[in-house]
C-alpha positions as CSV (number, residue, x, y, z in Angstrom):
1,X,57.0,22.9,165.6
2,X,53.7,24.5,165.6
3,X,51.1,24.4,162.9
4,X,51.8,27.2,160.7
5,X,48.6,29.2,158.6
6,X,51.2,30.6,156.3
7,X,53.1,27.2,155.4
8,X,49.9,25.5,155.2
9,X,48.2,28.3,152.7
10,X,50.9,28.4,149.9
11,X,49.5,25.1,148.5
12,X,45.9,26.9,149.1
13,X,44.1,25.7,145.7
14,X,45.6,21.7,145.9
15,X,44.2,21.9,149.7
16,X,41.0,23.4,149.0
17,X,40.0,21.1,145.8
18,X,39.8,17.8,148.4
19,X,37.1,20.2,150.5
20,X,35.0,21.0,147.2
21,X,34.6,17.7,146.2
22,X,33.4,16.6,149.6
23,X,31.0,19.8,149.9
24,X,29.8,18.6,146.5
25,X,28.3,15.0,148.0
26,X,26.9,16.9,150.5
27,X,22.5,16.9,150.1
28,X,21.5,19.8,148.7
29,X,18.0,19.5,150.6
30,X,20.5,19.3,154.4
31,X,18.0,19.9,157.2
32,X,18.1,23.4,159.3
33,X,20.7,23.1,161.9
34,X,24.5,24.6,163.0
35,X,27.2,23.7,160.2
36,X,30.4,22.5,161.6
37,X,33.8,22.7,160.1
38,X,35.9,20.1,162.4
39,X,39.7,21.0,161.9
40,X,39.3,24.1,160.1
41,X,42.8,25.2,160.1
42,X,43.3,28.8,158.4
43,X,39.5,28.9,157.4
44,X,39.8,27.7,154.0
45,X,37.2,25.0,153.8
46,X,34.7,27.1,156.3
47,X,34.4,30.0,153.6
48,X,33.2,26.9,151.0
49,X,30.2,26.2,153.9
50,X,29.8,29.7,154.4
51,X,28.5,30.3,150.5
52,X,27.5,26.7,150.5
53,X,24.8,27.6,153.6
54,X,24.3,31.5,154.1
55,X,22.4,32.2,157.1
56,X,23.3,29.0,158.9
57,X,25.3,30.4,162.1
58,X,28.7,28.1,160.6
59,X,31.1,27.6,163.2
60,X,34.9,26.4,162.8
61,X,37.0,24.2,165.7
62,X,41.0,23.9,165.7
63,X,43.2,23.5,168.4
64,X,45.6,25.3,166.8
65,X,45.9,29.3,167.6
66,X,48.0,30.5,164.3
67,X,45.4,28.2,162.6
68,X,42.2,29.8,164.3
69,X,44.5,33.3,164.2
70,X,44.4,33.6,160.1
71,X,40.8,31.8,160.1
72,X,39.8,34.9,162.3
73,X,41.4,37.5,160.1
74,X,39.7,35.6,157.2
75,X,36.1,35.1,158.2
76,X,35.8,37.5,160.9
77,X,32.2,37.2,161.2
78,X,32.2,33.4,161.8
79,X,32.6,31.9,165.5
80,X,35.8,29.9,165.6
81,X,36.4,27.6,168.7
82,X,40.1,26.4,170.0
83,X,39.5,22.8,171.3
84,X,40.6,19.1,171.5
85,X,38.5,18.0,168.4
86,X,38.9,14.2,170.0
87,X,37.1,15.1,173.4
88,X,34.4,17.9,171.0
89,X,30.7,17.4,170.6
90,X,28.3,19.8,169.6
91,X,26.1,21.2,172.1
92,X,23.0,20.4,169.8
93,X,22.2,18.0,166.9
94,X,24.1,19.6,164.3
95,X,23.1,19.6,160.6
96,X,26.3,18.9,159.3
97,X,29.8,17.9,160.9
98,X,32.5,18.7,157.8
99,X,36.0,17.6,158.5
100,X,38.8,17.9,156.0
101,X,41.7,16.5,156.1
102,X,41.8,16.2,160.3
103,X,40.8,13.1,161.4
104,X,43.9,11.4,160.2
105,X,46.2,13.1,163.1
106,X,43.7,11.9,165.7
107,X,43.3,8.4,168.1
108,X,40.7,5.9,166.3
109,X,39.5,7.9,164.0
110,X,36.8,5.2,163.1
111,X,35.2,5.3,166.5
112,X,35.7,9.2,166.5
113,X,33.4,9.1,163.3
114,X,30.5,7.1,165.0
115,X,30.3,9.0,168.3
116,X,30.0,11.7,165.9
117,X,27.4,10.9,164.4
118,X,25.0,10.5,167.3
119,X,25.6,14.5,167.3
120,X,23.4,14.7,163.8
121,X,20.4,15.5,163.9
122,X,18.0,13.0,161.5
123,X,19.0,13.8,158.3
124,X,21.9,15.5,159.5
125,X,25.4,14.6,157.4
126,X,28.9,13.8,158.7
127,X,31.2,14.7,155.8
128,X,35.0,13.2,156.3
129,X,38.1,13.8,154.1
130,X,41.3,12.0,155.0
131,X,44.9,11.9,153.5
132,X,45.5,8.6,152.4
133,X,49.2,8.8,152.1
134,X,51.4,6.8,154.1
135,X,52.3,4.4,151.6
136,X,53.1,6.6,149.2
137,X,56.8,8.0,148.3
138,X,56.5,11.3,150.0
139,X,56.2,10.1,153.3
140,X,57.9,6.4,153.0
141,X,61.0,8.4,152.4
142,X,60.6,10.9,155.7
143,X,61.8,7.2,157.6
144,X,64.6,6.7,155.0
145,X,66.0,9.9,156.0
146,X,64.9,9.5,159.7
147,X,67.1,6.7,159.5
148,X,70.0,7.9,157.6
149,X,71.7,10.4,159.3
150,X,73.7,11.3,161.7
151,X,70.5,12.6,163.6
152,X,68.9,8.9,163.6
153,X,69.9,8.7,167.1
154,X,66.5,11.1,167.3
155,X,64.7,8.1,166.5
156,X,66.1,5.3,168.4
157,X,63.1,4.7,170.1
158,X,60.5,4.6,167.2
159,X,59.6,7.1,164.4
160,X,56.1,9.0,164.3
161,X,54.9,6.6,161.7
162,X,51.5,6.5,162.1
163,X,50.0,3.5,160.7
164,X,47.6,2.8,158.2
165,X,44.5,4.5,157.4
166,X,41.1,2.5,158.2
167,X,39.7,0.6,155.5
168,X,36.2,0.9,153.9
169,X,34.9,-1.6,155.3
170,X,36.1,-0.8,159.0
171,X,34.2,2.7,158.1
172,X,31.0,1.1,157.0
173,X,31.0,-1.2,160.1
174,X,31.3,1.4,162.9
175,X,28.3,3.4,161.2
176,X,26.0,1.6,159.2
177,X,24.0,0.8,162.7
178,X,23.9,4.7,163.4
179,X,23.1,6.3,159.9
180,X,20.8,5.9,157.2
181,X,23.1,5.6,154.2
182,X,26.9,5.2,154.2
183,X,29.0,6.4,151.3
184,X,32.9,5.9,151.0
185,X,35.2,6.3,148.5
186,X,39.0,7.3,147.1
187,X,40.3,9.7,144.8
188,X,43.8,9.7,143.2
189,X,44.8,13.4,143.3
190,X,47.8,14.4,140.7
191,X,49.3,17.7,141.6
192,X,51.6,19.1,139.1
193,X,54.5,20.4,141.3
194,X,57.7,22.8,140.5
195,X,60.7,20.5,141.4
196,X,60.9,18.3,144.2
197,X,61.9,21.6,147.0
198,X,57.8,22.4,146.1
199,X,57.2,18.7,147.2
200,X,59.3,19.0,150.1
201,X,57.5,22.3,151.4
202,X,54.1,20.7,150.9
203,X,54.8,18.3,153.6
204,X,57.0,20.4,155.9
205,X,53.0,22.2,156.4
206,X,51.8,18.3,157.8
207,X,53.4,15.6,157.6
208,X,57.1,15.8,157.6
209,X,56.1,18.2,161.2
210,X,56.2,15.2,163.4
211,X,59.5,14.1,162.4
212,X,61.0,17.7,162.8
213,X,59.7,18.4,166.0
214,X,62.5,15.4,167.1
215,X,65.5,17.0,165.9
216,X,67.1,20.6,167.0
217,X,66.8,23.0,165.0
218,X,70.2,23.3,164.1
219,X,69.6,19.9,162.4
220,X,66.4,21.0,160.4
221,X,68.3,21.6,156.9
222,X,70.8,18.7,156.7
223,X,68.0,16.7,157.2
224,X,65.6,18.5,155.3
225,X,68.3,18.1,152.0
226,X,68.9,14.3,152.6
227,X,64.8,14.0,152.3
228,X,64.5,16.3,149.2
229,X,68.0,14.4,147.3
230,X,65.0,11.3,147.8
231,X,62.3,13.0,146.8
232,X,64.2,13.9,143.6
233,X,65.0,10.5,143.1
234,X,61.0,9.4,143.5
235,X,59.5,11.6,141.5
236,X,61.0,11.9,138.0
237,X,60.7,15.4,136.4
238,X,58.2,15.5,133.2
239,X,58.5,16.6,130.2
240,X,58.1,20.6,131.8
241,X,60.7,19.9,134.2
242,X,57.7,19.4,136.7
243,X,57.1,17.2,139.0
244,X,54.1,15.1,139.6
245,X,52.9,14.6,143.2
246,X,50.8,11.6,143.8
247,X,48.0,11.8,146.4
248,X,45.4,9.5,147.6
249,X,42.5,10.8,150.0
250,X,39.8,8.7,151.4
251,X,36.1,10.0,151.1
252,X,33.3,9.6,153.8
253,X,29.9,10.9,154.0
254,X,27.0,9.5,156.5
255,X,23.8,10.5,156.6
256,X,21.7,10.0,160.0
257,X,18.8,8.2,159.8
């Protein structure tokens, strides 16, 4: 199942807050150089660095086409590259490297970050956001129903699980010897969602997309319902029928010395 602009957008506003509040522990003072946005999907978090830095030639990367297809549409005047953002370096020192909410779906992220930042130029800035999710209901429950069904043949072999996020410390290890100062942190994210279908179609945009592309499509809505009768179950309707969605996200910023 291909990444999908559309499914990815109707949750535009949650998605977008993550990006603002990384733009926002960006310098104000960044040295003169190209602005990156690494993983820019549908061109959501590029428009915040195109008002953030007018004038500075921002480029987006994806390796997705209906991604880089509605980032086009969107920003028509910016340059938007389709590559493999694990083998992608800048051709010169860039001023800032901003990546929301893409490192988490590549190898060794960690090690990703600190070849990176040997593409900064001094006082250049490599601004990370990452989904810190996995132990949280929403995707505990996408191996329940892996699992459950009559389709858990599918997953015989293993489920896409994809293992922990890296710690702090891991982060401040790998590039602390290549920056100037090192700042990571967490924020808890509660998004107030319809009923627990909203939840379900959330996820269906990221990560629940691993554990459809197994299955055949004629399979797609038995086990789709099995995962949202959970999802029901995990997150208890408040006192407006709502339901509260529960989402960590890891914080990075590095500033080259």
């Amino acid at each position: 199942m291909a990444w999908s602009a559309a499914q990815y957008l109707k949750f535009e506003d949650e998605r977008t807050r993550p990006a603002r509040d990384l733009l926002a522990q960006v310098p104000a003072d960044l040295v003169a150089g190209t602005v990156y946005d690494l993983g820019c999907g549908p061109g959501n978090s590029t428009e915040l660095l195109v008002e953030r830095f007018p004038g500075r030639g921002v480029r987006g990367v994806d390796n997705a086409g209906d991604m880089l297809k509605a980032a086009r549409k969107r920003l028509p005047g910016v340059d938007f590259v389709e590559c493999d953002l694990a083998k992608w370096r800048p051709h010169e020192p860039a001023a800032l490297l901003f990546a929301n909410a893409v490192f988490q779906w590549l190898p060794d992220p960690v090690a990703l970050m600190a070849r990176l930042v040997e593409g900064l130029r001094p006082g250049g800035v490599l601004a990370v956001q990452m989904p810190d999710n996995r132990n949280e209901p929403s995707h505990l429950l996408m191996e329940e129903s892996a699992l459950a069904g009559p389709w858990r043949g599918a997953f015989a072999a293993g489920t896409p699980r994809r293992g922990p996020m890296p710690a702090p410390a891991a982060c401040f290890d790998a590039l602390n010897p290549k920056a100037a100062r090192v700042d990571v942190w967490h924020t808890v994210y509660n998004h107030p969602m319809a009923d627990a279908a909203a939840i379900v179609d959330w996820v269906k945009a990221t990560g629940l997309r691993p554990y459809l592309d197994r299955l055949p499509a004629g399979e797609h809505d038995a086990f789709l319902a099995d995962y949202e009768n959970r999802i029901a179950n995990a997150y208890p309707p408040m006192a407006d029928g709502r339901r509260l969605l529960r989402f960590p996200r890891l914080f990075i910023i590095a500033v080259k010395g």
